[in-house]
C-alpha positions in Angstrom: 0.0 0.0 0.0 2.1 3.4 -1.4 1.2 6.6 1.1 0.4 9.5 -0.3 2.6 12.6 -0.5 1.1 15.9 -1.6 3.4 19.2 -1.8 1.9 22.4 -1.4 3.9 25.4 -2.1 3.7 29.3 -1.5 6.3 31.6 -2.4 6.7 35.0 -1.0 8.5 37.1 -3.3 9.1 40.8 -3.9 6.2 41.3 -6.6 3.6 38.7 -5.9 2.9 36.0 -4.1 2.7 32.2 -5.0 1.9 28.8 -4.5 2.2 25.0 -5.4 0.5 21.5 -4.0 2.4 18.7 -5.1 0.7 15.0 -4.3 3.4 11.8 -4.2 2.1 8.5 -4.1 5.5 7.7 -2.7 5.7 9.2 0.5 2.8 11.0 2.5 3.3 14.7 2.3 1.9 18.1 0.6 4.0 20.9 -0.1 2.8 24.9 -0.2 5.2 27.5 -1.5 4.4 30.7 -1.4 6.5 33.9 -3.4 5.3 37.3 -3.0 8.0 39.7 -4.8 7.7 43.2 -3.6 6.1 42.7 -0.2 8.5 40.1 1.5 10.9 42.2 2.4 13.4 40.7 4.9 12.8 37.6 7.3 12.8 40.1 10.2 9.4 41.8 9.1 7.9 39.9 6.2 5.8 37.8 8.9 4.7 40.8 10.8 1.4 41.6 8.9 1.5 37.7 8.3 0.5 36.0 11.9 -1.5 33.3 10.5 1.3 31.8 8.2 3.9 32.4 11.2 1.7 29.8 13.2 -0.2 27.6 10.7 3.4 26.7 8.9 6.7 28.3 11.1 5.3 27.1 14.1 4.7 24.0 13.3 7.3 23.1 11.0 11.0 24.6 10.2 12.1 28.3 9.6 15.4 28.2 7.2 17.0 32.0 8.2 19.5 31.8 5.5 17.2 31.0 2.3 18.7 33.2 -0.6 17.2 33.9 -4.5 20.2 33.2 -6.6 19.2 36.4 -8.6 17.0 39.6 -7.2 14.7 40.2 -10.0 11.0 38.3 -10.6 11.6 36.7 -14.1 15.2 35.7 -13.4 14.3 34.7 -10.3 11.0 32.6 -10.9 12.9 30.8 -14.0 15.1 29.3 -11.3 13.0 28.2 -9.2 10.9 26.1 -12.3 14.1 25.0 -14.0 16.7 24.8 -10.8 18.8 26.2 -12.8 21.2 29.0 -12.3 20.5 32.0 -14.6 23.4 31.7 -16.2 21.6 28.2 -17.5 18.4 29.4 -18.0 19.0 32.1 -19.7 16.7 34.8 -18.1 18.4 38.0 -18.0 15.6 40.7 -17.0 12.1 41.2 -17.2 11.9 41.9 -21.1 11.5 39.7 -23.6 14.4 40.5 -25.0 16.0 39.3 -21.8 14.5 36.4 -22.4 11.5 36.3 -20.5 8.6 33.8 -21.1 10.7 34.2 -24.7 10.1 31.1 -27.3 14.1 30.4 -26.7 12.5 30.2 -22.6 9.6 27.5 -23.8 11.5 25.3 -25.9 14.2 24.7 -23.8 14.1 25.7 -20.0 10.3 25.5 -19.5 10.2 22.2 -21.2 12.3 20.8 -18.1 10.9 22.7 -15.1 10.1 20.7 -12.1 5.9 20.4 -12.7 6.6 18.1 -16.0 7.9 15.5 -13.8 5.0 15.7 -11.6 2.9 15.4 -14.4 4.8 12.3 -15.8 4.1 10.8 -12.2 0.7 10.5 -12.6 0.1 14.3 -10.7 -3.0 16.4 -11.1 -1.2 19.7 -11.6 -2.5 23.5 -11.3 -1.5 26.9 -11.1 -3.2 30.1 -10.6 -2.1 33.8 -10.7 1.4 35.5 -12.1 3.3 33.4 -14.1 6.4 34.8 -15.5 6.1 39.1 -16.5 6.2 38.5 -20.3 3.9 35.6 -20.3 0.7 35.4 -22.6 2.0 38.0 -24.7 1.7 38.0 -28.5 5.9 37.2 -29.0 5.6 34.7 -26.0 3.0 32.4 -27.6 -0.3 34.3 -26.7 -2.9 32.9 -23.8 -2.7 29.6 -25.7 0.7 29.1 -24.7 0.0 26.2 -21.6 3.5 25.7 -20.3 4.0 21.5 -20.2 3.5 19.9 -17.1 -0.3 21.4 -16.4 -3.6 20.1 -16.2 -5.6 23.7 -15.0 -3.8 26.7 -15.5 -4.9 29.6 -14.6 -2.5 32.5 -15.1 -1.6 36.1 -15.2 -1.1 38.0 -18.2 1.5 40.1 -17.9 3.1 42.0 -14.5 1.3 41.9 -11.1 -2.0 43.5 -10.7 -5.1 43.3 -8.4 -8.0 44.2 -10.8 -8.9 44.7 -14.5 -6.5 41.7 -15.8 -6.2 38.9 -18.6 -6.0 35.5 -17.4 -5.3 32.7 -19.7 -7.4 30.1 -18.7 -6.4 26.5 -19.7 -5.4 28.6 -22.8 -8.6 30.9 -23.3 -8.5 34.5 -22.9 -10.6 35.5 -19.4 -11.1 39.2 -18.7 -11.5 40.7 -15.3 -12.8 44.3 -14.2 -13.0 46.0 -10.7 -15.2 43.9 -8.9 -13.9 43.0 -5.1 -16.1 39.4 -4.8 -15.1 38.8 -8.3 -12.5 40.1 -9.8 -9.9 40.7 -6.5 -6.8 38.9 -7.9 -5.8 37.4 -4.5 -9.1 35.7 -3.8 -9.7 34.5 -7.0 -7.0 32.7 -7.0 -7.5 31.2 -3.5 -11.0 30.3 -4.3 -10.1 28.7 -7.7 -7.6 26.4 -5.7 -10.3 25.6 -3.2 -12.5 24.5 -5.8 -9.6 22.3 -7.3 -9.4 20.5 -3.9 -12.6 19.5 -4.2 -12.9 18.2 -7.9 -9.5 16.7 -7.8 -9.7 12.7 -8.2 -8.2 10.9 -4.6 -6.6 8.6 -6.2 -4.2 10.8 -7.7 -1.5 13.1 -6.3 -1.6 16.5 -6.3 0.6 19.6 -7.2 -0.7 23.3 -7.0 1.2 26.6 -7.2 -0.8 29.7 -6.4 0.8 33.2 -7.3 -1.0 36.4 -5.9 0.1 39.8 -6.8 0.7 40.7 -3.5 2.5 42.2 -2.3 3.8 44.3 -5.7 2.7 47.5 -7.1 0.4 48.7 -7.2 0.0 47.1 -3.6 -4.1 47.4 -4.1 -5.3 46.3 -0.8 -8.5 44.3 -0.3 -11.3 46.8 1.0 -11.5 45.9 4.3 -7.7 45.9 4.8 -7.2 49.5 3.2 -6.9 51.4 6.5 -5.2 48.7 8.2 -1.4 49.5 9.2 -1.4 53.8 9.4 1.2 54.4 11.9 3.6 51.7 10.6 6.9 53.0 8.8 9.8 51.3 7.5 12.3 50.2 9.7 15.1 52.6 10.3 18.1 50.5 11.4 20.7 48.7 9.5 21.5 49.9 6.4 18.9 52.6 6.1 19.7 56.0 4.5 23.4 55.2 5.0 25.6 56.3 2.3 26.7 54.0 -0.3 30.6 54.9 0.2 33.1 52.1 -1.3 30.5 50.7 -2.8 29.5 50.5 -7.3 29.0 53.8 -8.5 25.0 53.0 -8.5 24.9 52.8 -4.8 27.3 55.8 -4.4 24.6 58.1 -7.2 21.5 58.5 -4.5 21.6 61.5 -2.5 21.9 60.8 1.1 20.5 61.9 3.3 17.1 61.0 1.3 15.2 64.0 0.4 11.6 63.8 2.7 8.9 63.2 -0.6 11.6 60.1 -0.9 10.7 58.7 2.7 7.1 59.8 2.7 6.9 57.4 -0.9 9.0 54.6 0.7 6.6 54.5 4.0 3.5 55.1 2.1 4.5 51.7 -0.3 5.4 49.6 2.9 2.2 50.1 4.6 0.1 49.3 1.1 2.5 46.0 0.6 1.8 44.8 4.3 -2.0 45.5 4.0 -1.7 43.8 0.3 -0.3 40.5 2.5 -3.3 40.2 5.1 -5.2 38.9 2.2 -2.3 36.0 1.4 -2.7 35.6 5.2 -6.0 34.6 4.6 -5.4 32.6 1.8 -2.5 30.5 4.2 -5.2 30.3 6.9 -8.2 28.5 4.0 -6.1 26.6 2.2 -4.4 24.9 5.4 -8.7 24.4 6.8 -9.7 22.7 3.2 -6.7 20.9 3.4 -7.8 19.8 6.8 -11.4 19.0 6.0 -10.6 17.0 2.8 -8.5 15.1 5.6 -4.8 15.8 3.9 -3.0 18.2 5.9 -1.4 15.4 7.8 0.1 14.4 4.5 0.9 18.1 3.4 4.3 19.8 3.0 3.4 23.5 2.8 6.8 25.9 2.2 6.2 29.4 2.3 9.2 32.0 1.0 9.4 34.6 -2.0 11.2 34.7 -5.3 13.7 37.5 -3.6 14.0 40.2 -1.2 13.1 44.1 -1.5 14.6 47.5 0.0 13.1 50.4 1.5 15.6 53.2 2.0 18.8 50.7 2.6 21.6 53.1 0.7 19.2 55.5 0.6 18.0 53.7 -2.7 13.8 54.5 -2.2 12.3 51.3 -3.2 13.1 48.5 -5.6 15.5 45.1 -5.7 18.3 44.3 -8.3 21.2 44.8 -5.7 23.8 42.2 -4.3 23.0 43.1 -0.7 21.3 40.8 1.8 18.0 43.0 1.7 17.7 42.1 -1.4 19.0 38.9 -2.2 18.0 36.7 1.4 14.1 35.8 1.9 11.5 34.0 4.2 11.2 30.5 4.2 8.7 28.8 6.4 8.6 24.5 5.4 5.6 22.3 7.3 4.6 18.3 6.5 5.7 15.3 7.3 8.9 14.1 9.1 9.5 17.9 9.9 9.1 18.7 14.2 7.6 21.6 14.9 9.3 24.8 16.0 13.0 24.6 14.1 15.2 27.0 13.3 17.4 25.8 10.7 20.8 28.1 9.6 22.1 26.1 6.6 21.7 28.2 3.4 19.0 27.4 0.4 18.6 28.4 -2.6 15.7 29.1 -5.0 17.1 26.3 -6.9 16.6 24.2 -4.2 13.0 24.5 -4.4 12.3 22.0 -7.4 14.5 19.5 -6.8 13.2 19.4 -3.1 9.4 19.0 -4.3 10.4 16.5 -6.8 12.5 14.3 -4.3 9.7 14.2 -1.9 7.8 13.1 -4.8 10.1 10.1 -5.2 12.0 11.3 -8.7 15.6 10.2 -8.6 17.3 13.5 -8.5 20.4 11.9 -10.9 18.0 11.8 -13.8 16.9 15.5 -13.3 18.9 18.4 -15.1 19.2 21.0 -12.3 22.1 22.8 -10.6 20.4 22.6 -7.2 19.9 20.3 -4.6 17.3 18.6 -2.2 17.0 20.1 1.4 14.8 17.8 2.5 17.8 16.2 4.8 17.8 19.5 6.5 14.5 20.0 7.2 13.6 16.0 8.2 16.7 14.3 8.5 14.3 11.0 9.2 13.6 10.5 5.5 16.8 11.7 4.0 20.4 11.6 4.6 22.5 14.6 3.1 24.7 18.0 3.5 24.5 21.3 2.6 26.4 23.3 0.5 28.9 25.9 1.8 28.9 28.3 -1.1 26.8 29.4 -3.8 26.6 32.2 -6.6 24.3 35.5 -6.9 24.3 36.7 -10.3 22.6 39.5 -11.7 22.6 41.1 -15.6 21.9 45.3 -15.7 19.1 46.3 -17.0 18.8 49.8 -18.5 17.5 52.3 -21.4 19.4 53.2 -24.4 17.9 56.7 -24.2 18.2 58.7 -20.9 15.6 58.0 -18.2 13.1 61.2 -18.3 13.1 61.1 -14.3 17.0 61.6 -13.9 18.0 62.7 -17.8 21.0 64.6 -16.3 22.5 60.8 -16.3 22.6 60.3 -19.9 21.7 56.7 -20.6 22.4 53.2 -19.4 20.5 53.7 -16.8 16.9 52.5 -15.6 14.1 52.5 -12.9 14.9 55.9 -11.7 13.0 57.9 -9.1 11.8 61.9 -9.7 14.7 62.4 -7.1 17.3 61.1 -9.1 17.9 58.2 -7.4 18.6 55.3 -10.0 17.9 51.4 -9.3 19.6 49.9 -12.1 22.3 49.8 -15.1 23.7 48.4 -17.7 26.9 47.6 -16.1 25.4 46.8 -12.8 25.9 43.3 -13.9 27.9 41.2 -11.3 28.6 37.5 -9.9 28.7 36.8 -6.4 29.8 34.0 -4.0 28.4 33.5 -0.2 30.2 31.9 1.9 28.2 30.7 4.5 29.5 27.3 6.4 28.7 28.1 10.2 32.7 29.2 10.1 32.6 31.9 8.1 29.7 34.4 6.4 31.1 36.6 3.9 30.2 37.7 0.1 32.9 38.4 -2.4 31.2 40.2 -5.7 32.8 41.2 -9.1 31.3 43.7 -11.9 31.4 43.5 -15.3 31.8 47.4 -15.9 34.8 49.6 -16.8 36.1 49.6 -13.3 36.4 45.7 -13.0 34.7 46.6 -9.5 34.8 44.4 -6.6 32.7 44.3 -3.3 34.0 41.7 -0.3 31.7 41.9 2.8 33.0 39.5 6.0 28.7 39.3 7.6 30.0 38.0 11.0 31.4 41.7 11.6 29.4 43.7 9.7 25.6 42.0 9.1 24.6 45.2 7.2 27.1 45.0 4.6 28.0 48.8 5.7 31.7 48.5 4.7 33.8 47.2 1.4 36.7 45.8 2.6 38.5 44.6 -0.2 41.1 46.9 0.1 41.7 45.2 3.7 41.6 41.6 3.0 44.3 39.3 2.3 45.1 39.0 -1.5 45.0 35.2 -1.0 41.7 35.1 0.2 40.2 37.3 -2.6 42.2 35.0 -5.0 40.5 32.0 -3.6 36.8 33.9 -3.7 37.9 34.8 -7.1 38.7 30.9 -8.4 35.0 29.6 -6.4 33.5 32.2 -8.3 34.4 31.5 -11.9 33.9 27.6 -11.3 30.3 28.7 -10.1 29.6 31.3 -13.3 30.3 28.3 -15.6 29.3 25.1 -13.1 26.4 23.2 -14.5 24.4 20.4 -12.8 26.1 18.0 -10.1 29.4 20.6 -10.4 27.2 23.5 -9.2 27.0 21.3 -6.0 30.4 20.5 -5.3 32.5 23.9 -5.8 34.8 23.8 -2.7 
């Protein structure tokens, strides 16, 4: 008699929020996975507006403090976490099609191995609901027809994130929404079409959902009874905040500092709209964990809740965005419930978005040596019962510029190459702020060694232990052999594929 396993997933990401149910007829267990872009800011205050998730899956499962995106941007970023691939495999640059987003190069090769097609070869019932990748369903990316392999209901965003007066492809069919809260509010559509799959679903058959609601990115359009929520809150003035970007690339040395008052009344006024954009996802946490309860399969749930990658407000005195090496923008929440896992852990070993798939698909029971992805499982980590393994002690953060080839008309004194700037002048990304990283992060040691691909050949070196806020470059201090040695793990990372992604030492 095989168990069932049924993965769930939520992700909480900078831009939107999403989530997956995976079903195993292997090994009891569901898995939920949550991303929200923009609102998830840092694992020290993405749960605040979120108590319900805190105790429903933290509480009663494992919280991972060092879970990292291996690129801070939503397409990049999402594409690694379907393909467990490093960008630099993928090949997702930006948010542009041009960059390769949702492109036709994305579909035929990348897509075509993400984690959910192995489900679906398994025998899974597979859905997804809400925002897919930022390009996806339009015209040059295939159209609403375009189904990605690997799911049976499919339900999903076109285009970026919003809350109201959207396109949804449905199982390949244009579906137009207006401004409707009970029918049309993006978060709760999505949660009640995933209710509704629980119930129609055949029994006999494992499972896999991923839900992905805007929330918490712009334009951070709360649910009505939630838009007064949060008025006296303000983001948090410690750490890194309104510090000057000294030593740093010249992007992070551009912003005036101190930041100019219309920039902190902008930054406060997005962090309260992003938190009350969450207490809707809270919501959704809290129903999908009771109708996985009264359909009598939460016991056999996994339910993972993190975000596709981190978000700033005011750290460098850079307003709001991501794109940046810096923990703030590159670490996020991770929350992992289900089976085998004891309640109440706090786990430090460091994973990656690229974890995520190969994770789901070894609860699921796929042998991970016939997969093609550079991460690996953490299951070990989180219930060393079922699985025997280590983690890694270094990984890459990589990241390609993104900018205009005509001057940005909210900072034109800056010529061009550069993008997403603010009416202060304040500029979140470039052409050449393109740059590799490698963490180290073994329990020993905690630092970040980061190179540019600009004019200046820049480099950044932060040692965490001593200086958690990355607040000083001290590559001018360090020993050369240690750089040399950061140097050599990062170019066997920037070119590693597969099983030698794993074993850099």
């Amino acid at each position: 008699m095989t168990s069932k396993c049924k993965c769930s997933q939520w992700l909480c990401a900078n831009s939107f929020t999403t989530g997956y149910i995976v079903h195993s007829p292997f090994r009891s267990g569901v898995h939920i996975y949550n991303s929200t872009i923009q609102k998830c800011l840092r694992k020290t205050t993405i749960l605040n507006p979120m108590k319900k998730t805190k105790a429903l899956i933290g509480e009663t499962g494992a919280t991972f403090v060092n879970a990292f995106t291996v690129t801070p941007l939503c397409c990049p970023s999402r594409s690694s976490i379907l393909s467990g691939r490093y960008p630099h495999n993928h090949g997702v640059r930006n948010n542009s099609l041009s960059g390769n987003c949702s492109s036709l190069l994305w579909q035929k090769g990348p897509e075509s191995g993400a984690f959910p097609v192995y489900l679906n070869k398994l025998g899974y019932q597979t859905f997804f609901a809400g925002k897919y990748l930022n390009q996806y369903g339009g015209k040059d990316a295939g159209g609403v027809a375009h189904i990605p392999p690997g799911w049976d209901q499919w339900n999903a965003l076109v285009g970026n994130s919003q809350y109201y007066n959207y396109t949804l492809s449905v199982n390949g069919k244009e579906e137009k929404h207006g401004d409707n809260y009970e029918k049309d509010y993006l978060t709760d559509l999505i949660l009640n079409r995933s209710l509704h799959f629980l119930d129609d679903r055949s029994p006999q058959h494992p499972f896999f959902i991923m839900l992905s609601p805007p929330a918490p990115h712009s334009p951070w359009t709360a649910a009505p009874q939630y838009g007064k929520e949060f008025s006296n809150v303000k983001a948090p003035r410690d750490g890194s905040f309104d510090k000057p970007g000294k030593d740093k690339h010249w992007l992070l040395r551009q912003p005036p500092n101190p930041m100019s008052n219309s920039s902190l009344v902008y930054l406060d006024d997005a962090y309260r709209r992003r938190w009350q954009t969450l207490l809707s996802v809270d919501d959704m946490v809290e129903k999908l964990v009771k109708k996985l309860e009264s359909v009598k399969e939460l016991n056999d749930t996994y339910i993972f809740y993190t975000s596709d990658n981190g978000y700033h407000t005011g750290q460098f005195s850079l307003p709001i965005d991501k794109r940046q090496l810096y923990d703030f923008d590159i670490r996020v929440p991770l929350l992992v419930r289900g089976p085998g896992i004891k309640p109440n852990q706090t786990l430090q070993a460091p994973v990656l978005h690229i974890d995520l798939g190969p994770t789901i698909l070894d609860i699921a029971g796929v042998n991970l040596s016939t997969v093609n992805m550079d991460g690996q499982s953490f299951l070990s980590q989180m219930a060393p019962s079922l699985r025997n393994g280590t983690a890694r002690p270094f990984f890459l953060v990589e990241y390609t510029g993104e900018c205009q080839p005509t001057p940005d008309p909210y900072c034109p004194k800056m010529g061009p190459g550069v993008s997403e700037c603010f009416p202060d002048c304040v500029c979140e990304d470039a052409c050449n702020n393109t740059y590799a990283c490698v963490r180290t992060l073994d329990g020993k040691q905690n630092m970040q060694y980061c190179e540019f691909a600009d004019s200046e050949s820049f480099v950044e070196f932060y040692n965490l232990t001593s200086d958690p806020h990355q607040l000083e470059n001290i590559v001018k201090k360090v020993d050369p052999a240690v750089l040399q040695t950061m140097n050599q793990r990062l170019i066997k990372l920037q070119s590693c594929v597969g099983d030698s992604c794993r074993d850099v030492k």
